[in-house]
PAMARMI-497067 format. One record per residue: x, y, z of N, C-alpha, C in turn. Coordinates in Angstrom, 3 decimals, padded with zeros to 6 digits. Atoms other than C-alpha are relative to their C-alpha. Example, Ala and Ser with C-alpha at 12.3 -4.5 7.8 and 13.67 -1.06 7.14 Angstrom:
       nx       ny       nz      cax      cay      caz       cx       cy       cz
  000.890 -001.190  000.000  012.300 -004.500  007.800  000.900  001.200  000.000
 -000.820 -001.190 -000.060  013.670 -001.060  007.140 -000.770  001.090  000.730
***
This chain:
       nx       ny       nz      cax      cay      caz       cx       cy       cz
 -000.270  001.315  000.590  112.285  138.067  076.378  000.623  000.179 -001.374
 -000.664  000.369  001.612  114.607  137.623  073.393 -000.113 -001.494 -000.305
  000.102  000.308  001.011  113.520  135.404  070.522  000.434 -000.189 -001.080
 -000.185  000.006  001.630  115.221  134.087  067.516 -001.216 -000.683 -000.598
  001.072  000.383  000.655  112.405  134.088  065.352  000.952 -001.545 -001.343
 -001.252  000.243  000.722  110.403  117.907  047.768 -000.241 -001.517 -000.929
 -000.408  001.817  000.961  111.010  115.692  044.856  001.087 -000.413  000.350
 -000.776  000.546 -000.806  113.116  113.602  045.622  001.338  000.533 -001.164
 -001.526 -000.907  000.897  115.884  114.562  042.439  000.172  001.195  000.129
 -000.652 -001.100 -000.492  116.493  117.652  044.381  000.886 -000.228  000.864
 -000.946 -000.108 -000.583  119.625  117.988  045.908 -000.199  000.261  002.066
  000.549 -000.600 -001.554  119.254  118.027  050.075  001.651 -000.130  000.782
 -000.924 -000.100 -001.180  121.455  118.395  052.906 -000.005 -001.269  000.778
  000.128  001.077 -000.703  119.768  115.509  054.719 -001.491 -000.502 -000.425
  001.316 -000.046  000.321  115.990  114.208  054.335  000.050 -001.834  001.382
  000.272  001.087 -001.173  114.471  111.892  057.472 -001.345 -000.684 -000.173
  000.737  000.283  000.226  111.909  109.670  056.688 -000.958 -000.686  001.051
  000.689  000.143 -001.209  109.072  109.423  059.073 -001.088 -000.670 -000.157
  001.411  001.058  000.912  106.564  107.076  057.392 -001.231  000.867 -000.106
  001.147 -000.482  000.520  103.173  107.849  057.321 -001.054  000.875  001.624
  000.189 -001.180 -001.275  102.865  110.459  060.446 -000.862  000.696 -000.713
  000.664 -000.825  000.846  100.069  113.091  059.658  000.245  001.188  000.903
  000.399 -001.051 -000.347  099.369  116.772  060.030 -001.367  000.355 -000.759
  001.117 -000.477  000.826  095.870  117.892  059.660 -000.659 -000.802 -000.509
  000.262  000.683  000.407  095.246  114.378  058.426  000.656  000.035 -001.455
 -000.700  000.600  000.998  097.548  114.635  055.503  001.306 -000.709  000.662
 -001.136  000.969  000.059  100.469  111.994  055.057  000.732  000.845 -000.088
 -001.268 -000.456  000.123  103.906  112.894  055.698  000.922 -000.551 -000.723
 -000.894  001.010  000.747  106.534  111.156  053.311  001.571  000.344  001.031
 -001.428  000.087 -000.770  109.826  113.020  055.271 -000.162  001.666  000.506
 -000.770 -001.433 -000.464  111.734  115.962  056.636  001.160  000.087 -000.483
 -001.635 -000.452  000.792  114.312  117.225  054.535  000.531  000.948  000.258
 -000.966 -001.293 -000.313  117.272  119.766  055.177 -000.300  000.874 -001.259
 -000.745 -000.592  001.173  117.687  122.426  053.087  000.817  000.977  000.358
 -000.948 -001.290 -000.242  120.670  125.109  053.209 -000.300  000.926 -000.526
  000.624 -001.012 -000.029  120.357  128.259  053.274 -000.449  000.881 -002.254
  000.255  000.230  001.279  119.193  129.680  049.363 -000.421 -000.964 -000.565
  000.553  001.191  000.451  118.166  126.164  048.754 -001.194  000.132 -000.008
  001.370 -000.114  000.022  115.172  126.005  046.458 -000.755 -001.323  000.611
  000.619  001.333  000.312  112.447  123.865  047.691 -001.272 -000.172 -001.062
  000.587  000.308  001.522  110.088  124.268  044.761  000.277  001.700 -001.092
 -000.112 -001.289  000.665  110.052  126.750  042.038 -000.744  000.175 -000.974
  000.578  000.323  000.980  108.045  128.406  039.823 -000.218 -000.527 -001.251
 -000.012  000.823  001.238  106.417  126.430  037.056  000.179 -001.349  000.187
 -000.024  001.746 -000.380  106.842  123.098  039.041 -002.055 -000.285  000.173
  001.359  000.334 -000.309  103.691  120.976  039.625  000.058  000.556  001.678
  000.156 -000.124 -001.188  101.825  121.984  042.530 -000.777 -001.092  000.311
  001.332  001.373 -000.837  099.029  119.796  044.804  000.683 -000.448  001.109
 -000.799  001.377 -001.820  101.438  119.071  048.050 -000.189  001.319  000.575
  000.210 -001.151 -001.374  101.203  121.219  051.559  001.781  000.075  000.494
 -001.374  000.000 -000.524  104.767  122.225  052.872  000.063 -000.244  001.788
 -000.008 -000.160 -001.451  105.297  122.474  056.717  001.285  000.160  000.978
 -001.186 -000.430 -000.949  108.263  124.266  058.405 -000.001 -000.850  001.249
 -000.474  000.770 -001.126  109.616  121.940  060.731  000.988  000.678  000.776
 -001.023 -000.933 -000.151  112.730  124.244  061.544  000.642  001.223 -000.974
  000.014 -000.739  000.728  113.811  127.317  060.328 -000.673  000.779 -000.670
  001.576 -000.445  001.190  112.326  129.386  057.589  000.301  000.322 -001.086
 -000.081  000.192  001.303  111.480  130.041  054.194 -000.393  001.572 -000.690
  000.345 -001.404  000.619  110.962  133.120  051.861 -001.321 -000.760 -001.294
  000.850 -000.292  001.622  108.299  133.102  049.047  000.098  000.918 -000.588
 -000.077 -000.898  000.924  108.831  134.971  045.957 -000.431 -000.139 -001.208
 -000.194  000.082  001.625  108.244  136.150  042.248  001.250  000.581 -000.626
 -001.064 -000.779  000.695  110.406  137.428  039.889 -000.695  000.884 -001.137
  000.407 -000.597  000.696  108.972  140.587  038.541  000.276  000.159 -001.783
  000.010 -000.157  001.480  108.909  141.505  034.748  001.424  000.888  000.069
 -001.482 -001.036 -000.370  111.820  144.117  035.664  001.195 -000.887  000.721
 -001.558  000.505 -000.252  113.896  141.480  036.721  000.208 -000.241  001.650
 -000.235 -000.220 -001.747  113.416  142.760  040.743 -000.844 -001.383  000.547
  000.380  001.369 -000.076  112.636  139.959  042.683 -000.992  000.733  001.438
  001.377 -000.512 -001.067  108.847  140.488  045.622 -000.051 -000.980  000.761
  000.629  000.960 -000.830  108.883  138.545  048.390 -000.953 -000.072  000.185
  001.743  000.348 -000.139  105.274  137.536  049.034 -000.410 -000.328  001.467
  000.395  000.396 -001.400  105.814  136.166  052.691  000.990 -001.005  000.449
 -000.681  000.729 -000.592  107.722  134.435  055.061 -000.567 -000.716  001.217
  000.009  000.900 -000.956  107.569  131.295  056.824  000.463 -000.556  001.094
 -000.715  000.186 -001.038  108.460  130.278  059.914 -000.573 -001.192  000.795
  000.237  001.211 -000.403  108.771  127.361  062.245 -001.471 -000.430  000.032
  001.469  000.002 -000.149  105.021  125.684  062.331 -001.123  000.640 -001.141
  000.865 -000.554  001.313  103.924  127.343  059.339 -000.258 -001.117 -001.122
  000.335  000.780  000.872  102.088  125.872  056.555  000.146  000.929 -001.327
 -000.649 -000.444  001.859  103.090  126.750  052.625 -000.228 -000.663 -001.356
 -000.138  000.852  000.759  102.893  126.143  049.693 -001.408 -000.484 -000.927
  001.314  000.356 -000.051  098.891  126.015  049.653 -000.337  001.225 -000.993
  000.680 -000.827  001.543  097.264  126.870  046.105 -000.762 -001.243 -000.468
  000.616  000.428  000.930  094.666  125.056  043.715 -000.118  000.164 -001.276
 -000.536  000.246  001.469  096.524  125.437  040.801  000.465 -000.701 -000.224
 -000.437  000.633  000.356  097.941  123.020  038.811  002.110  000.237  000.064
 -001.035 -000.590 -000.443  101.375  124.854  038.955  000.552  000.814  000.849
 -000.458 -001.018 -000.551  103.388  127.038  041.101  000.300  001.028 -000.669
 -000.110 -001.173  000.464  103.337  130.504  040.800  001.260  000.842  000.188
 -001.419 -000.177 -000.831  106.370  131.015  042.976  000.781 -000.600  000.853
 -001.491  001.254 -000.644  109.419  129.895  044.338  000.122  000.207  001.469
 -000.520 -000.223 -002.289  110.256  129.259  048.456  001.039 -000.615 -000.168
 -001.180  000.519 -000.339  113.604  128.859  049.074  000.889  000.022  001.751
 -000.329  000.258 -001.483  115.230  127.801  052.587  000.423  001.613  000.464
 -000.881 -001.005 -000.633  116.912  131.122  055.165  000.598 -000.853  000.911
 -000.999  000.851 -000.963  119.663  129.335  056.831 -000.443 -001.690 -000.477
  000.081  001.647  000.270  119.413  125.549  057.106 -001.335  000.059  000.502
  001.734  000.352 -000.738  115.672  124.847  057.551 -000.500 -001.436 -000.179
  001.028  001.627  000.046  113.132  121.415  058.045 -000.847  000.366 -000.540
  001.370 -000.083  000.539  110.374  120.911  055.641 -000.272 -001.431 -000.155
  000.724  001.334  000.229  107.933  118.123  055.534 -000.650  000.305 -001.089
  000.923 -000.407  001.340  106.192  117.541  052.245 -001.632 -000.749  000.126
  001.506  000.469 -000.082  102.163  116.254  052.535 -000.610  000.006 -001.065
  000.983  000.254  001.521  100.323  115.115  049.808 -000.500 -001.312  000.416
  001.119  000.608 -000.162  097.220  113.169  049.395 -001.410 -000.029 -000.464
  000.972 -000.524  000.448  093.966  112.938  048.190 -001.104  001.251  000.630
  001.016 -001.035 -000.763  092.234  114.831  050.824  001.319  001.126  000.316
 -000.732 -001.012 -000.392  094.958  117.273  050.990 -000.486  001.502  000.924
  000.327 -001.144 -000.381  092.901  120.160  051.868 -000.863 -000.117  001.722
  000.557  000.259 -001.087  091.417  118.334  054.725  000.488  000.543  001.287
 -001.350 -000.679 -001.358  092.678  120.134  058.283  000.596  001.022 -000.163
 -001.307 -001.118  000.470  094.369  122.953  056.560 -001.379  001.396 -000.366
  000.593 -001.237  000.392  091.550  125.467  056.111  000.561  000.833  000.851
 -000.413 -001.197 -000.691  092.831  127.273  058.975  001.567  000.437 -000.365
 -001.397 -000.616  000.386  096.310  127.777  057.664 -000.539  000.528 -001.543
 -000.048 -000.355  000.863  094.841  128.489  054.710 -000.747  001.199 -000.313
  000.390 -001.207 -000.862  092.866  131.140  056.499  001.112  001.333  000.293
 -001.230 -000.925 -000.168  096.176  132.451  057.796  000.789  000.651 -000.817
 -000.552 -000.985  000.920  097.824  132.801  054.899 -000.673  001.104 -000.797
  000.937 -000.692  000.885  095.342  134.678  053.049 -000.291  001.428  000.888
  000.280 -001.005 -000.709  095.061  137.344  055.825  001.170  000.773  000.120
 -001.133 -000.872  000.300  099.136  137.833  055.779 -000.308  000.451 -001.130
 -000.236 -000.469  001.261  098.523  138.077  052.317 -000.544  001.938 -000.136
  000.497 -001.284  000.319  096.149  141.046  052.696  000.741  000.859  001.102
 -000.945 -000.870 -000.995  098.499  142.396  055.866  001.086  000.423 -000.994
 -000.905 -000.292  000.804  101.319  142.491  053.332 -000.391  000.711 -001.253
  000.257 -000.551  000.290  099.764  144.365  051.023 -000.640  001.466  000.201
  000.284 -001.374 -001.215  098.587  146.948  053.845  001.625  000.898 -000.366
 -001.196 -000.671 -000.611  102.139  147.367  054.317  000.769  000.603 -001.179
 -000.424 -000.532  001.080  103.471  147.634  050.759 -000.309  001.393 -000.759
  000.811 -000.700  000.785  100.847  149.770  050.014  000.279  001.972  000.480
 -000.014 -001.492 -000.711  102.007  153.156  052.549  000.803  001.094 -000.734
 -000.578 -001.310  000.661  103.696  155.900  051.390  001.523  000.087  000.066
 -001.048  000.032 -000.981  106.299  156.251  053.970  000.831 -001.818  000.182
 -000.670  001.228 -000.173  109.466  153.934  053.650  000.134 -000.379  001.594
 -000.262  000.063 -001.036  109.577  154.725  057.590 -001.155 -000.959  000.828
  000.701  000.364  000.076  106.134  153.653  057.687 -000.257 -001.833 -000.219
 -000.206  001.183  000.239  106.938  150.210  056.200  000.705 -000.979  000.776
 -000.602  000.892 -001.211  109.636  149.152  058.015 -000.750 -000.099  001.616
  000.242 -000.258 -001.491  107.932  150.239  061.589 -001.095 -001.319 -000.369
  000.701  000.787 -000.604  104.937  147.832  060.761  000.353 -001.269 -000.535
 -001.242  001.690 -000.703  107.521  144.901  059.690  000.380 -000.287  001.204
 -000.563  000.131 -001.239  108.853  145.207  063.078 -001.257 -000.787  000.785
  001.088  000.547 -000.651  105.558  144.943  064.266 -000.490 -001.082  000.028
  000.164  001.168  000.657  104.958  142.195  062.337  000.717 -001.043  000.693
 -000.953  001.098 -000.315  107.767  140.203  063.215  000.520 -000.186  001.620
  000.700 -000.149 -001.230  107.271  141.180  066.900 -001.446 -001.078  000.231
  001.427  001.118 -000.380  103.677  139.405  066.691  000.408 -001.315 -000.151
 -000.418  001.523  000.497  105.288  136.342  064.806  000.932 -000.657  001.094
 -001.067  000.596 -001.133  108.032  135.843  067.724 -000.779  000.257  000.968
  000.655  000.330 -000.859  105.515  135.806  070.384 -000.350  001.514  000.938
  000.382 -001.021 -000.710  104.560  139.273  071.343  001.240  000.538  000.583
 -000.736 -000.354 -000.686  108.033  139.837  071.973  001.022  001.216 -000.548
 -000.191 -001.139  000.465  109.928  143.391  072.128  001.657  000.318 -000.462
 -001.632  000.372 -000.177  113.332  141.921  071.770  000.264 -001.436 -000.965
 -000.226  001.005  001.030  114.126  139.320  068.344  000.954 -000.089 -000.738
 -000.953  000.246  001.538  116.411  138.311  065.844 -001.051  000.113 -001.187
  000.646  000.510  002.226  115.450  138.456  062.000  000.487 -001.062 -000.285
  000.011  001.512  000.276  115.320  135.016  060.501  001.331  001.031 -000.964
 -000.306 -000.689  001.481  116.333  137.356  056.901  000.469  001.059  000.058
 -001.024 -001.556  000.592  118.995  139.631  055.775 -000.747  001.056 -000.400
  000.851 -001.493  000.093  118.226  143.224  054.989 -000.689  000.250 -001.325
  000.297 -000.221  001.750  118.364  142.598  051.227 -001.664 -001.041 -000.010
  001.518  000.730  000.263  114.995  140.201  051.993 -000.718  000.906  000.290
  000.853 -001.290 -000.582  113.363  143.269  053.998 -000.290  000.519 -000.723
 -000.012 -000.993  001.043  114.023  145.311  051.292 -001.084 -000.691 -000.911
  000.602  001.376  001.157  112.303  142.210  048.590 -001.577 -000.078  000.645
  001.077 -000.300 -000.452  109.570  142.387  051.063 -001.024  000.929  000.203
  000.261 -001.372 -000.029  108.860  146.043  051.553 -000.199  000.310 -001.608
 -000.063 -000.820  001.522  109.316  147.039  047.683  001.075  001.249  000.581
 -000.963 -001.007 -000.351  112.447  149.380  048.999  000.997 -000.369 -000.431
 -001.574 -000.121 -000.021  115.987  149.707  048.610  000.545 -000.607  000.850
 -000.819  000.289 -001.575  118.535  147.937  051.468  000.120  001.534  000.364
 -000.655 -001.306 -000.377  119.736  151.242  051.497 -001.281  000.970  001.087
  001.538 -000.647 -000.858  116.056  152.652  052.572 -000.075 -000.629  001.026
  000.295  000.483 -001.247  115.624  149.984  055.214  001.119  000.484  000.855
 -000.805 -000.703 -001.296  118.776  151.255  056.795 -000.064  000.950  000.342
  000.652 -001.392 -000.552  118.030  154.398  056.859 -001.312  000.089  000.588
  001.217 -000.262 -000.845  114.490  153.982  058.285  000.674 -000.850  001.148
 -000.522  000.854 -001.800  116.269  151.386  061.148  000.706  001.077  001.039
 -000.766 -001.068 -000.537  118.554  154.599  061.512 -000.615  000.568  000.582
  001.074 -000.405 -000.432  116.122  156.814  061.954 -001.069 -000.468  001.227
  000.615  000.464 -001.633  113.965  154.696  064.632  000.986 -000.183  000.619
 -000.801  000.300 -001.072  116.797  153.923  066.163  000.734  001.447  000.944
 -000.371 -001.179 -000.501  117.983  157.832  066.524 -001.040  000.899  000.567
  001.161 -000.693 -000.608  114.593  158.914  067.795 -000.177 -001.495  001.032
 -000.036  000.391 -001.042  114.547  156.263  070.373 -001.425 -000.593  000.051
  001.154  000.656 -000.017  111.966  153.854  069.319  000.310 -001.272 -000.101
 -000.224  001.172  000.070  113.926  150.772  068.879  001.601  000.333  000.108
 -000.998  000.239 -000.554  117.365  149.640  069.836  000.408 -001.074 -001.079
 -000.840  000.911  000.501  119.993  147.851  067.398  001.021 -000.826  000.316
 -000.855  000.648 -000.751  121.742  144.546  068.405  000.545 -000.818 -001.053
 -001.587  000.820  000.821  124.718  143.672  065.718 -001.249 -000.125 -001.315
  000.513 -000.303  001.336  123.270  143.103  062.121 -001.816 -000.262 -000.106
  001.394  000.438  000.391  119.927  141.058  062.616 -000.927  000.413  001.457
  000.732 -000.497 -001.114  118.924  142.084  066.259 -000.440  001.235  000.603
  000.933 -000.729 -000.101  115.969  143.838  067.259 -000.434  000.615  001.375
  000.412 -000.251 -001.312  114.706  145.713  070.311 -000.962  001.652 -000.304
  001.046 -000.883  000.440  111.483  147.674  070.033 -000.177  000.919  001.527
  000.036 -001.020 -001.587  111.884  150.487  073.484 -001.375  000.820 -000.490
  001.691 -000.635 -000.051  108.433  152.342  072.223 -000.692 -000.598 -000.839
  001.047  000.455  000.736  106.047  150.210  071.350 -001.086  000.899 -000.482
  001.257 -000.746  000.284  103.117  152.373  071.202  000.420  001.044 -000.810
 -000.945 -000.536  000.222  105.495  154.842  069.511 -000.206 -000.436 -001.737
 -000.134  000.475  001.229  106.044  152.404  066.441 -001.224 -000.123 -000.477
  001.134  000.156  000.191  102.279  151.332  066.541 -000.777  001.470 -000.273
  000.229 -001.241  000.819  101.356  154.828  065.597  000.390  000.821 -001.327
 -000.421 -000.154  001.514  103.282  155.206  062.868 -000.595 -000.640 -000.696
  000.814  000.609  001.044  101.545  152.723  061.161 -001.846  000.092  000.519
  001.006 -000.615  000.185  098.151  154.477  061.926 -000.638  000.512 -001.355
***
């Protein structure tokens, strides 16, 4: 099976207003476009609203002290974002490609959402598994994996995100992720299809590397 995995004075593509629809029991106000790089909040804005990928997906990031910029995690269709109990944002999500986000806010905001807020908190500590290895070969193999589980168990995907996000994600170089794609791909553990497509031929293979 192949798989391709707002205030309102922000600039949109489109925004659809769906009255007072819920998720989780929070209010929906709309669904807005955004194109691709398009921020939808950034750090240092107020926080207190829930996001919710309607289409597409989103990156989260900081911007280190050095300037390099850490992805933190990526969102994808059905995902929830955006979820903190701070008064501000800490970091910025900006659209990959044209994506749908609904914005939710409310007094009971947190109502319905423990389990996404469950989820994120467990990528959080998966993504720090992964940052944390030694081996750049190591990193990329259990992204794959990763993004294998997120597209439905499947051994055959597109990447939402360019290589230079992989890299933002990993703590690597582009240059490193191609060379570790090289590498699995010349030992015959995964299969390359044109810039963003994926094909994992030894699973159990990759899943040992990240042992």
């Amino acid at each position: 099976m192949h798989t391709s995995l707002l205030p309102s004075s922000r600039r949109l593509t489109g925004a659809i207003h769906v009255g007072r629809r819920t998720h989780g029991g929070l209010e929906s106000r709309r669904i807005s476009s955004f194109v691709d790089g398009q921020s939808i909040y950034s750090s240092g804005e107020k926080a207190g609203q829930a996001y919710h990928v309607e289409y597409g997906a989103v990156r989260v990031y900081r911007v280190l002290a050095n300037g390099r910029r850490q992805i933190l995690a990526f969102h994808f269709g059905g995902n929830w974002f955006g979820l903190q109990n701070e008064g501000l944002h800490r970091s910025t999500a900006e659209a990959i490609g044209v994506t749908g986000v609904s914005l939710h806010e409310g007094p009971h905001i947190w109502q319905g959402l423990f389990p996404a807020v469950l989820e994120n908190f467990v990528s959080a500590q998966e993504h720090q598994l992964v940052i944390g290895r030694q081996s750049a070969v190591e990193r990329v193999a259990a992204f794959l994996l990763e993004m294998s589980d997120r597209s439905g168990h499947s051994h055959r995907f597109d990447l939402f995100m360019p290589r230079t996000d992989v890299a933002d994600y990993l703590g690597l170089t582009i240059e490193t992720v191609s060379r570790s794609l090289t590498k699995l791909k010349n030992k015959g553990i995964i299969k390359l299809h044109g810039a963003r497509g994926i094909e994992i031929v030894e699973y159990r293979v990759l899943q040992n590397l990240c042992l």
